[in-house]
C-alpha positions in Angstrom: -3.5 -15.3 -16.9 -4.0 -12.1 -19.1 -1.8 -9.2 -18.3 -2.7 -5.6 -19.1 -0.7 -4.2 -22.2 -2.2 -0.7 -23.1 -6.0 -1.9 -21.9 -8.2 0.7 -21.8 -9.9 1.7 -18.6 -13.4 0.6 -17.8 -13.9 1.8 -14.8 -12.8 4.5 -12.7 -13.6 5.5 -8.7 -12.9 8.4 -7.1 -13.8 7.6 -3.9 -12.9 9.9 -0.8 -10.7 12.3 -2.8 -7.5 11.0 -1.7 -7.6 7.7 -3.5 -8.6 6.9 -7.4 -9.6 2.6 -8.7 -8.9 2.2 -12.3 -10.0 -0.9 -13.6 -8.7 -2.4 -16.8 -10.9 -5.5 -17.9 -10.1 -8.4 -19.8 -11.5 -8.5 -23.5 -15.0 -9.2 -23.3 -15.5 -8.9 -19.8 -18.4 -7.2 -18.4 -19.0 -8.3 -15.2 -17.9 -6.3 -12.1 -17.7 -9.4 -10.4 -15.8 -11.4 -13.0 -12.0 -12.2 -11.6 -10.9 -11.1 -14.7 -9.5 -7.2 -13.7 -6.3 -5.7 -13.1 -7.0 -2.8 -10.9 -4.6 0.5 -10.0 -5.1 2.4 -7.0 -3.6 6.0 -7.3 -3.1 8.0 -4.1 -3.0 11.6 -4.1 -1.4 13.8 -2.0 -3.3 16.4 -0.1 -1.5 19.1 -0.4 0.1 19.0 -3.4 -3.1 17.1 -5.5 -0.7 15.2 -7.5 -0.8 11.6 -7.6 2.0 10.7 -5.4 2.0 6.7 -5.9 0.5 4.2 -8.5 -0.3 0.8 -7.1 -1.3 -2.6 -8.1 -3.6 -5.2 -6.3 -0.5 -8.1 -4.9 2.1 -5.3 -7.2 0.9 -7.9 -10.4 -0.7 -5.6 -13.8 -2.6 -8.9 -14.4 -6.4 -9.7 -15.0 -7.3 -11.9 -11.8 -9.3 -10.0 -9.7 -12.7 -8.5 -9.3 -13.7 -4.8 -9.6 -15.9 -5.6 -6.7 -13.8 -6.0 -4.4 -11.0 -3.5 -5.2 -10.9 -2.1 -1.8 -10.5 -5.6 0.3 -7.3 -6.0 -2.1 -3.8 -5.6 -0.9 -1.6 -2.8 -3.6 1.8 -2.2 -4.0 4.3 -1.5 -6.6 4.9 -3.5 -9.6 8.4 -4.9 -9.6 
């Protein structure tokens, strides 16, 4: 498995206001569809518009899953 260790972000989506994907790829990796992202989501509060919470698909800052699909995924604190 690759971990993220200061990655840089390939992909970001805002999507209803409320909720922000970042996507960190592994080296070379292109693909959206490649299992080989670690993916944040960041959820902002409404009133405030500060990010209230950072979260990571199964809590794990690891290259395994698929940009694709960041929204089916399950997020929660690293621990």
């Amino acid at each position: 498995m690759i971990y993220v260790s200061k990655g840089v972000c390939a992909r970001i989506d805002p999507t209803d206001g409320s909720v922000i994907y970042r996507g960190y790829p592994a080296a070379g990796t292109t693909s959206e569809v490649a299992p080989s992202w670690a993916i944040s989501r960041q959820t902002i509060d409404s009133v405030s518009g500060v990010i209230s919470q950072e979260e990571w698909v199964n809590g794990r800052l690891e290259c395994a899953y698929k940009w694709c699909s960041r929204a089916d995924y399950t997020y929660s604190i690293p621990k």
